[in-house]
C-alpha positions in Angstrom: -44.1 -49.7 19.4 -42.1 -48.1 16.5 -43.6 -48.0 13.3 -41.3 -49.2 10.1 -42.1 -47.1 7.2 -39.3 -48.7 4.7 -40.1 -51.0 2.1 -38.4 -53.8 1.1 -34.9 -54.1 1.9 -34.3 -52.7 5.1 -31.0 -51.2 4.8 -30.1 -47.8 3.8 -28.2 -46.7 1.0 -25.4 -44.5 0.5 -25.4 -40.9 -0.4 -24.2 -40.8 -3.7 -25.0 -37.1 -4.9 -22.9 -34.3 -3.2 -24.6 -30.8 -2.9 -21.6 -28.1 -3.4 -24.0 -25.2 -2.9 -22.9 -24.9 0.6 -18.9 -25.3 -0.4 -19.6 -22.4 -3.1 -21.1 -20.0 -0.4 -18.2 -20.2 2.1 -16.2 -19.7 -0.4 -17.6 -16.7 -1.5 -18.0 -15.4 1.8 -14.0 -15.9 2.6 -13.2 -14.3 -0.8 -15.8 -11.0 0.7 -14.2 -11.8 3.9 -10.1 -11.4 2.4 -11.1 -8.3 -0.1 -12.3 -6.6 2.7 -10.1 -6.9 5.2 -7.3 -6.8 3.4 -5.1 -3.8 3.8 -4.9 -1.2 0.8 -1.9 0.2 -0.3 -1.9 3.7 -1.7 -1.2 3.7 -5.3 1.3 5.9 -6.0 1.3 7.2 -9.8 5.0 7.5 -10.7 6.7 4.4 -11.2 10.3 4.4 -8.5 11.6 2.0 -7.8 12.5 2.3 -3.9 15.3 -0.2 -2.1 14.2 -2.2 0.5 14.9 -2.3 4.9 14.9 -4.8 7.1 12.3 -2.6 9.1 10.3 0.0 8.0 7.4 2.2 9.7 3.6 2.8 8.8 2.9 6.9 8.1 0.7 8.9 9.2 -2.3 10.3 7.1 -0.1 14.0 7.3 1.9 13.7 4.7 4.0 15.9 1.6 5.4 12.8 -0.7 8.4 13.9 -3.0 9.2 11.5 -5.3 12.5 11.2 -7.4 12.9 9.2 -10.5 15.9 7.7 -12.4 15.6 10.5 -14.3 16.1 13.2 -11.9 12.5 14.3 -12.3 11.0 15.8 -9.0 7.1 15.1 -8.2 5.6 16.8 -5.4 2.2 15.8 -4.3 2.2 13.4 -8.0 3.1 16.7 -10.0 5.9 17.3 -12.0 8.0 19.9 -10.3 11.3 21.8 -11.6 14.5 21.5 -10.0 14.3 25.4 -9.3 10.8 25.4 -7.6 11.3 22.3 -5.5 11.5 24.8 -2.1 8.4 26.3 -3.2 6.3 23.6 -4.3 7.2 21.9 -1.0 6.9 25.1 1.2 2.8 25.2 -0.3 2.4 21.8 0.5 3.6 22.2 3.9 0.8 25.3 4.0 -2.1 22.6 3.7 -0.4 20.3 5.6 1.4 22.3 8.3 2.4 19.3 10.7 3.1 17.5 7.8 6.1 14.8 7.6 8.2 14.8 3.7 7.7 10.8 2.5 10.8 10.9 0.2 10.1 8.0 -2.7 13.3 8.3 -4.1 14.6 5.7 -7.0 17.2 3.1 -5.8 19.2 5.1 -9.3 18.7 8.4 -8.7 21.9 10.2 -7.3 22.0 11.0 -3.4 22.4 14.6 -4.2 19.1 14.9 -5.7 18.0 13.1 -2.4 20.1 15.9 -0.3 18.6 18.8 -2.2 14.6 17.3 -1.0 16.0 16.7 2.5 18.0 20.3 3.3 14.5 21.9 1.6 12.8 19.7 4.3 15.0 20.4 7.1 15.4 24.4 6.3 11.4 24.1 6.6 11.3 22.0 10.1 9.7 19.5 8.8 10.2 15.9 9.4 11.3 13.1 6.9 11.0 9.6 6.1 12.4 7.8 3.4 10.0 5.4 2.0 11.3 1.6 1.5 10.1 -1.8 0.6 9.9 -4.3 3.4 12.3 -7.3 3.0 15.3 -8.7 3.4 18.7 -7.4 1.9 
């Protein structure tokens, strides 16, 4: 025999108050969850602005970035380097990173000869070279 402990009226009613404290906590955890799984992109410290592919390839962690601005300015390694000591600012990053690949960052307005001057540098020191790019569509 079942036992009634309900006074009064015998029917229930409904809940009326909402606890979010559960709501708040996943989303917290999904917000831990995206900010740590999210992939980090390597800040680069001189604004180019680089054209965009269709494809494009991750890097590897061997790396000598040259970058050229609008300007004409060369940066190896994020340092200002002069036209004339482009080979041998390249050549000592190649010494700490001797299977190292050039990553050239080269402005969409910078002229294509500036671009052949990093990449015969790169070639004449057998190293390999990339040309970094936005992914998207044309």
């Amino acid at each position: 025999m079942a036992r009634d402990f309900r006074r009064g009226d015998k029917r229930l009613a409904p809940l009326t108050l909402f606890s979010q404290s559960s709501l708040t906590d996943i989303v917290l955890l999904l917000l831990i969850f995206f900010l740590l799984t999210s992939s980090f992109v390597t800040n680069f410290g001189i604004q180019v602005n680089i054209p965009r592919a269709e494809s494009g390839a991750v890097t590897e962690s061997e790396y000598i970035s040259v970058a050229i601005t609008s300007d004409g300015e060369f940066y190896v390694e994020g340092e200002l380097t002069a036209t004339g000591s482009l080979a041998s600012a390249i050549r000592e990053a190649r010494n700490t990173k001797p299977e190292g690949t050039i990553v050239l960052r080269a402005d969409k307005d910078a002229t294509v000869d500036d671009a052949v001057r990093v990449l015969n540098i790169g070639k004449a020191l057998n190293l390999r070279l990339v040309m970094a790019t936005e992914q998207g569509s044309l």
